[in-house]
N, C-alpha and C positions, 0 to 999 in steps of 0.2 A: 696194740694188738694188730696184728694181721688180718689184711680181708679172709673171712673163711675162719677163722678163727674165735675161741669161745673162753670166755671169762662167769666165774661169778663170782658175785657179789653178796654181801649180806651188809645188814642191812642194823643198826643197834639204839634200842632205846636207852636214853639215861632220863632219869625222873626226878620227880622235885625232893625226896630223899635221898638220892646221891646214887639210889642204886642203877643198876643199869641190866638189861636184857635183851636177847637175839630176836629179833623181829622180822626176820628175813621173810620167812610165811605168813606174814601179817599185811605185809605195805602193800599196795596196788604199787606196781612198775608200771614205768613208762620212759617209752624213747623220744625226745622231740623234734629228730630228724632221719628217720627212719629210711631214708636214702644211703645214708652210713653205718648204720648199727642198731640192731633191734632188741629187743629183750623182750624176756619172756615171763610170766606171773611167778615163778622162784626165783626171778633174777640173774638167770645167764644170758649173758649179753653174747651177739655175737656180730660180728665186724663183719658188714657189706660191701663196702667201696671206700676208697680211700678220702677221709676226710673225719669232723668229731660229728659227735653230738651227745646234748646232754639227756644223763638218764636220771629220770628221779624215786622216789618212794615218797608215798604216801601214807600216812598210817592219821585219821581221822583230820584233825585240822592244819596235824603239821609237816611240811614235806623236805627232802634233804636230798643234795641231786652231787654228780659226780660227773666228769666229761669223759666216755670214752674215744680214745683218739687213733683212728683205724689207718693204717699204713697199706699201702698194694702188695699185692700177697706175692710171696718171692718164689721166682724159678727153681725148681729141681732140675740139678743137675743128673743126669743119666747113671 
């Protein structure tokens, strides 16, 4: 993604019965290098400066984390 730029994410639980469900409203988010990319408590991330960081979700004891990896944001041409 691009600095300036906004992604979400969601977020999926699979359970010890095989089934699985959207948990994107559930997990606490978090960015751990928020010089790069921040996210917000539904999960849109959004690309600050050119570099990664990892975002995770937490939903009780277990957490499941993704990198997003932010590029410098490109010129408009006239």
């Amino acid at each position: 993604m691009a600095s300036g730029q906004r992604k979400q994410l969601s977020a999926l639980g699979v359970y010890s019965d095989g089934s699985s469900h959207d948990v994107t409203g559930q997990v606490t988010w978090n960015a751990l290098s928020t010089s790069y990319a921040t996210v917000n408590s539904t999960g849109l991330v959004t690309g600050v400066a050119a570099g990664s960081s990892t975002i995770t979700a937490t939903i009780g004891s277990t957490t499941g984390s993704a990198t997003a990896t932010v590029t410098a944001a490109q010129a408009r041409e006239p």
